[in-house]
C-alpha positions as CSV (number, residue, x, y, z in Angstrom):
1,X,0.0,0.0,0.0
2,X,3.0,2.6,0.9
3,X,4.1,2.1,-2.9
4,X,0.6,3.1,-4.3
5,X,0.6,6.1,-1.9
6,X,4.3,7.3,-2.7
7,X,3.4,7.1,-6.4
8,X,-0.2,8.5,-6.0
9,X,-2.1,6.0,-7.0
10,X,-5.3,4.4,-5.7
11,X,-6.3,0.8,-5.7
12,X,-9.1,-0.1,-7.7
13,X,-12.6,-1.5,-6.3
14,X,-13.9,-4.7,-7.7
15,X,-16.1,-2.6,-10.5
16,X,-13.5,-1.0,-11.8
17,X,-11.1,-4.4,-11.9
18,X,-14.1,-6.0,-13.9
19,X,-14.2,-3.4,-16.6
20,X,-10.7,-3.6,-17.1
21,X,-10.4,-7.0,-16.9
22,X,-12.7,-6.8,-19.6
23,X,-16.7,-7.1,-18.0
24,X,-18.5,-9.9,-17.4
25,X,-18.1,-11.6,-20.4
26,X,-14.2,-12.1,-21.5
27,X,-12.5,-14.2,-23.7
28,X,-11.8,-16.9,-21.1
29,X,-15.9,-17.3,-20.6
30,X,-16.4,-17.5,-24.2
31,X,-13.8,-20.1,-25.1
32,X,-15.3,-22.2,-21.5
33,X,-18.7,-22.3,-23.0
34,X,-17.7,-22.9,-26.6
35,X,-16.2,-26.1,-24.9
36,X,-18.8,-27.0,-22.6
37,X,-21.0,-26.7,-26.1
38,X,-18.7,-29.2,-28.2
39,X,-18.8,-31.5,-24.9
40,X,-22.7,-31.7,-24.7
41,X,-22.9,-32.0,-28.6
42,X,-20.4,-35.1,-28.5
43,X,-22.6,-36.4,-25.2
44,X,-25.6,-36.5,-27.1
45,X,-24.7,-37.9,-30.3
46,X,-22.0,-40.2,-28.8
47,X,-22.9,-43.2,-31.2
48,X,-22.4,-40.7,-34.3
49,X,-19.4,-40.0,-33.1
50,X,-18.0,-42.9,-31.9
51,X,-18.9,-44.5,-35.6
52,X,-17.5,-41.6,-37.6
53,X,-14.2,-41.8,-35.5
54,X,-13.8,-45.5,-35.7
55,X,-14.3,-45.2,-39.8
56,X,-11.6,-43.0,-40.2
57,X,-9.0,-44.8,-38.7
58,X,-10.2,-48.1,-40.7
């Protein structure tokens, strides 16, 4: 905390963090659900899958 004061600075409150840790939506939460998507599409067709990975290593 002495450094901030000596260089006059000011910490920032968790608002401020989140904005310029860009918001509520950043590129770490996109990429997460664009995972969590392929995971539940592979989950639900799992027989597709399974078959069409099988055939290509026939």
């Amino acid at each position: 905390m002495k450094n901030l004061e000596s260089l006059q600075l000011t910490e920032l409150d968790a608002r401020e963090v989140r904005g310029v840790e860009g918001g509520l939506l950043g590129w770490d939460d996109i990429l997460i659900a664009a995972v969590g998507a392929i995971v539940v599409e592979v989950v639900n067709n799992w027989d597709d899958f399974k078959d069409g990975f099988a055939s290509a290593f026939k």
